[in-house]
Each structure stands twice: as structure tokens, then as C-alpha cells.
MDTraj code that builds the backbone (N, CA, C; nanometers):
import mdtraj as md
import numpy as np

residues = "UNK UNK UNK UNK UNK UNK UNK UNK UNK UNK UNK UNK UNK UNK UNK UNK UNK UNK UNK UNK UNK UNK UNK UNK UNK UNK UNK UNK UNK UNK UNK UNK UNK UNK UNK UNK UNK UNK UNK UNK UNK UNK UNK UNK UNK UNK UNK UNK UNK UNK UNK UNK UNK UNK UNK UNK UNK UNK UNK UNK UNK UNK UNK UNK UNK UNK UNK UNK UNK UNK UNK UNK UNK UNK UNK UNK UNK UNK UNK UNK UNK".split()
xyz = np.array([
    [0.2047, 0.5861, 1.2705],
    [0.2328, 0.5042, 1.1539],
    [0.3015, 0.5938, 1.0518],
    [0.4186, 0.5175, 0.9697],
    [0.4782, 0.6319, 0.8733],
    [0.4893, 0.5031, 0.7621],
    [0.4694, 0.5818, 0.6359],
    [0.4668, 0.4971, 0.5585],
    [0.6427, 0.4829, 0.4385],
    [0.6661, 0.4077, 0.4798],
    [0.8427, 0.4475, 0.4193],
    [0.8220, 0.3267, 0.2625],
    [0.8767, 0.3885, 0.1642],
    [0.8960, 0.2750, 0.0558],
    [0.7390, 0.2298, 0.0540],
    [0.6518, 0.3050, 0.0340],
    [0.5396, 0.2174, -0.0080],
    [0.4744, 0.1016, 0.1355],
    [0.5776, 0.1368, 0.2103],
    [0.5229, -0.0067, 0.3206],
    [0.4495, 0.1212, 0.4817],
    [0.3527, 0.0436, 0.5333],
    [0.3437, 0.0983, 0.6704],
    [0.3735, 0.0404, 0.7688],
    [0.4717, 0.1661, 0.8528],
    [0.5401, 0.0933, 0.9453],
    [0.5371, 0.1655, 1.1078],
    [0.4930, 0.0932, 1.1816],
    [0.4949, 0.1583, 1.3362],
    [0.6163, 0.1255, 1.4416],
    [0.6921, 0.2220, 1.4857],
    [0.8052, 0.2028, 1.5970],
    [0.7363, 0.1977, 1.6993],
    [0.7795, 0.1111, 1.7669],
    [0.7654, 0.1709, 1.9249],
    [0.8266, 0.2457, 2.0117],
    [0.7486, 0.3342, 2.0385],
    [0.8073, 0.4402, 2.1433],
    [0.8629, 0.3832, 2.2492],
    [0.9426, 0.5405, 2.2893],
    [0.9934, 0.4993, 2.4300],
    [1.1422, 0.4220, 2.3974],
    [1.2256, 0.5388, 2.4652],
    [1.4102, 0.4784, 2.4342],
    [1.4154, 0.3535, 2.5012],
    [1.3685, 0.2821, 2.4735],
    [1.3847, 0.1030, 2.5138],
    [1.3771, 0.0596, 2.3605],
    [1.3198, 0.1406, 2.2839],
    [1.2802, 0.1224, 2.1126],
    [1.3925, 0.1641, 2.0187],
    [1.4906, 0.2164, 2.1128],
    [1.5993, 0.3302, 2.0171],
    [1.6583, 0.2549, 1.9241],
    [1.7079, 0.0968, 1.9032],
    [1.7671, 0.0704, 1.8556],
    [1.6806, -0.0394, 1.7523],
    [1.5405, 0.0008, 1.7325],
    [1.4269, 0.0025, 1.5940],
    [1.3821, -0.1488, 1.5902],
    [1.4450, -0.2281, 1.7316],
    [1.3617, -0.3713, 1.7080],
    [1.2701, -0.3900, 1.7228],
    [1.2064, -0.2688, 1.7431],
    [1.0272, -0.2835, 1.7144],
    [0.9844, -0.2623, 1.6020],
    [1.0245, -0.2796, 1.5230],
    [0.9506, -0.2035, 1.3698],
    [0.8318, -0.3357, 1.3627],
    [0.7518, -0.2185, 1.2868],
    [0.6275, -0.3429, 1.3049],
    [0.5575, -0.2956, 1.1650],
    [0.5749, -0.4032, 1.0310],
    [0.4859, -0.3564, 0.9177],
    [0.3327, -0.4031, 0.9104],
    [0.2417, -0.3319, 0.8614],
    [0.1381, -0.3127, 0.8365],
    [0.0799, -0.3504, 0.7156],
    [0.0195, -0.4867, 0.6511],
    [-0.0590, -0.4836, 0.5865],
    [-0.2048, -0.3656, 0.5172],
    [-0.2412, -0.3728, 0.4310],
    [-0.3877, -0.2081, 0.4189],
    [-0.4561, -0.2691, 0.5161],
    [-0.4913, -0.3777, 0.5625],
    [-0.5764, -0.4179, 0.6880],
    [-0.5563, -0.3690, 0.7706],
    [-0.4754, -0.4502, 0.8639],
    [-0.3812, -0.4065, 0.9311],
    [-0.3646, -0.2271, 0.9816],
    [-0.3061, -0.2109, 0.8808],
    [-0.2968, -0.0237, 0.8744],
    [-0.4156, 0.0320, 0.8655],
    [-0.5269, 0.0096, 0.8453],
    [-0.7141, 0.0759, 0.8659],
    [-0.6802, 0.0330, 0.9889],
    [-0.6594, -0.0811, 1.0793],
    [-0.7831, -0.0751, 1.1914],
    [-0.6631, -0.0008, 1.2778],
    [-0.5304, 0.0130, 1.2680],
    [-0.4354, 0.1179, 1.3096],
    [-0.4707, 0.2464, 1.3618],
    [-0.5211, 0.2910, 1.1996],
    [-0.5845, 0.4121, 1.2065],
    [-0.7210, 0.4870, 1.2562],
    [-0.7176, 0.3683, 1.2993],
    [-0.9620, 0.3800, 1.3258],
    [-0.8976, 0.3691, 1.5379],
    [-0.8029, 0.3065, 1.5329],
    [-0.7703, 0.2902, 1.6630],
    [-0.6782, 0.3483, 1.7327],
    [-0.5656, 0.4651, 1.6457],
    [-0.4704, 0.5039, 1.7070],
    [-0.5032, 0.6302, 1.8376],
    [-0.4308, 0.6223, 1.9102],
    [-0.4578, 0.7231, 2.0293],
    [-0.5915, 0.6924, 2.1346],
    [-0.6432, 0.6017, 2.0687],
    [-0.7948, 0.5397, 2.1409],
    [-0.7128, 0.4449, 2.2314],
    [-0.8553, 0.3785, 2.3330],
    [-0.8697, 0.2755, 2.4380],
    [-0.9406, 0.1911, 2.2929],
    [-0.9359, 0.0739, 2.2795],
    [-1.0007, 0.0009, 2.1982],
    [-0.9931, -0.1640, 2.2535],
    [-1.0829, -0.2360, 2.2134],
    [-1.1026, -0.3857, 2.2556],
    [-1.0406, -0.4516, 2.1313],
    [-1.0748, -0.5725, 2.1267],
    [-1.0255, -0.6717, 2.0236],
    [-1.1287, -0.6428, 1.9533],
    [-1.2729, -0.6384, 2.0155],
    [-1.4221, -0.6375, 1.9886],
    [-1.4314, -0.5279, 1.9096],
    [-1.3943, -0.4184, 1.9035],
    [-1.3874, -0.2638, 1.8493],
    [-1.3304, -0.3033, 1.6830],
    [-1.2048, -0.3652, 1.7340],
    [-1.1586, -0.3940, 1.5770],
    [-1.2262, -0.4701, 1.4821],
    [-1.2735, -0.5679, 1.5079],
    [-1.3884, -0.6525, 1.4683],
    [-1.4798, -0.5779, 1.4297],
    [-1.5536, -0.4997, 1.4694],
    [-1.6313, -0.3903, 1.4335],
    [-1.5969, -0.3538, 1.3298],
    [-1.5118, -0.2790, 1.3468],
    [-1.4337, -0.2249, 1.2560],
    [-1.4608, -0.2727, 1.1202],
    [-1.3377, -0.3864, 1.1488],
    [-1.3253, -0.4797, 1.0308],
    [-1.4440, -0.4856, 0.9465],
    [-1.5218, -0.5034, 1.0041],
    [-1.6740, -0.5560, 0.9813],
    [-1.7249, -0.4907, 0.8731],
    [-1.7237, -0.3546, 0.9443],
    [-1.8076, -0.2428, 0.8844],
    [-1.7391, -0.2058, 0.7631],
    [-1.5991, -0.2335, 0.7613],
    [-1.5295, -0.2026, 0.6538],
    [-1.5089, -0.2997, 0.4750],
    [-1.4737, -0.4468, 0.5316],
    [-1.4586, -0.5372, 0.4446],
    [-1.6058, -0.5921, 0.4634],
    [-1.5701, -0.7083, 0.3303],
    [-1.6514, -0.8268, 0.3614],
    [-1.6085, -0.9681, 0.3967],
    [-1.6572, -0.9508, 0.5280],
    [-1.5828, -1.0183, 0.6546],
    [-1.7046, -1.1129, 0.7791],
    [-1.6821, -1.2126, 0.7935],
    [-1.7670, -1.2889, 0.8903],
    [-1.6776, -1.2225, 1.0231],
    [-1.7718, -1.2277, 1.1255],
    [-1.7958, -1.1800, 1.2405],
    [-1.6800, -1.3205, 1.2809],
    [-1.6652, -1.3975, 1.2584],
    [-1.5961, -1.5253, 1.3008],
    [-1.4680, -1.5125, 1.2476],
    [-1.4447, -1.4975, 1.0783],
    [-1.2962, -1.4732, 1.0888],
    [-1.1983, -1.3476, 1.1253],
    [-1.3088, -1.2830, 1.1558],
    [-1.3038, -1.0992, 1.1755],
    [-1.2336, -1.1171, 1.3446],
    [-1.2743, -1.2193, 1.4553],
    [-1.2238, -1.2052, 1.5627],
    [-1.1107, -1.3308, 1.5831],
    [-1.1163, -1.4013, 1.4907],
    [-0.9826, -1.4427, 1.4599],
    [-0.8483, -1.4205, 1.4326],
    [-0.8767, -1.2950, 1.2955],
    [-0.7788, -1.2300, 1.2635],
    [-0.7305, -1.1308, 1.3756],
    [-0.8571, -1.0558, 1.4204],
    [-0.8357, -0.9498, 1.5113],
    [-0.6908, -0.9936, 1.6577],
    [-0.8188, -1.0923, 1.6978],
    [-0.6893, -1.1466, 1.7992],
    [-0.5973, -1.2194, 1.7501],
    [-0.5093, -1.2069, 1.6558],
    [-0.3808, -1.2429, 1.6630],
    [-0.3054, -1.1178, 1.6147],
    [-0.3770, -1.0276, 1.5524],
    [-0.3425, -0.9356, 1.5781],
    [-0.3008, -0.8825, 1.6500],
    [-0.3767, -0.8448, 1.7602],
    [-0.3328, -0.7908, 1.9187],
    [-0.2231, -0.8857, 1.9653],
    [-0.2685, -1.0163, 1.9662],
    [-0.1191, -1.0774, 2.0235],
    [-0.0040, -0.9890, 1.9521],
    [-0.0065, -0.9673, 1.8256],
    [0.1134, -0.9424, 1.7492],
    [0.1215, -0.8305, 1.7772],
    [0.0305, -0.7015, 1.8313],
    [0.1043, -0.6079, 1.8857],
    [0.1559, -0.6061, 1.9667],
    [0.0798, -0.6911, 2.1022],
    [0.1419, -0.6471, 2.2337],
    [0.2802, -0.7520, 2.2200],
    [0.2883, -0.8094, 2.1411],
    [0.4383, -0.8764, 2.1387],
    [0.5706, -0.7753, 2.1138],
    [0.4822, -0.7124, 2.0302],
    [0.6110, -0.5815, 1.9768],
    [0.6059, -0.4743, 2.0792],
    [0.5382, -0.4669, 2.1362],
    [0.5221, -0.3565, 2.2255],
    [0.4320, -0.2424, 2.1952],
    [0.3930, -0.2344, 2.0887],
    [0.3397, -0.0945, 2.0208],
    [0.2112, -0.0762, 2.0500],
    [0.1114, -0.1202, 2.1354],
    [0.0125, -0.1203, 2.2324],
    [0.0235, -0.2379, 2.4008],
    [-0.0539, -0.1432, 2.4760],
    [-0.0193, -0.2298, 2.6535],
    [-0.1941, -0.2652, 2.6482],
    [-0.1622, -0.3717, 2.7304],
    [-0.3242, -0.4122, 2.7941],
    [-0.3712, -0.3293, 2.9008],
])
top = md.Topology()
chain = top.add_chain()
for i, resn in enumerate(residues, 1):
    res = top.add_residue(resn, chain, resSeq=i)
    for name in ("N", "CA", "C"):
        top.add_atom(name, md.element.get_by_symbol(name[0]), res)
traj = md.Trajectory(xyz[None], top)
């Protein structure tokens, strides 16, 4: 994650990415569970956790948000199942 202009933003690796249509910005949400998860194996369930432990957050909208999240990464590419 690099934070350019105040915003956080993740490329996806890998020269299939070279030409930056992966840019993917980051809400402070967003960008915590980034960071609680980068370089890890993590579940949807992990982030939720996460979330959890962090905000004040129901366990219900916590795996809501979470998974569309993940959809929205693995759409960009910037995590694999």
C-alpha cells in the first residue's frame, strides 16, 4: 500500500499490472484490514475479526462489508483465492 495525495492506494503486481489498471483506493477501513492482512493467508472471517476488534461494528454488518470487499479485491486482482 502507498499512500499518494493523502489517498491509499494498492497496484497490482506482476507485469500484467504495468499499465496501472489495477489501482485500487483504500478507504481508513479498508486500509486497516489491508494492513492487519498484508503478506498473510487470511479468510473473509479474519477480517471480520478484525473489523470487530477494531470499530464499533455488528458481527453482521462486519461480514457484509467484509465480503464485498474481497469480491472487490479479487476483482482487481490484488489478492488470489
Amino acid at each position: 500500500m502507498h499512500q499518494v495525495c493523502d489517498q491509499n492506494i494498492i497496484v497490482g503486481e506482476g507485469k500484467e499490472n504495468i499499465d496501472f489498471n489495477n489501482l485500487v483506493t483504500l478507504n481508513s477501513t479498508a486500509a486497516f484490514l489491508w494492513t492487519k492482512m498484508e503478506n498473510k493467508e487470511f479468510t473473509t472471517q479474519d477480517l471480520v475479526d478484525a473489523l470487530c476488534g477494531e470499530y464499533d461494528v455488528t458481527e453482521e454488518v462486519a461480514l457484509r462489508d467484509c465480503t464485498a470487499l474481497v469480491r472487490d479485491w479479487l476483482a482487481a486482482g490484488i489478492i488470489e483465492e
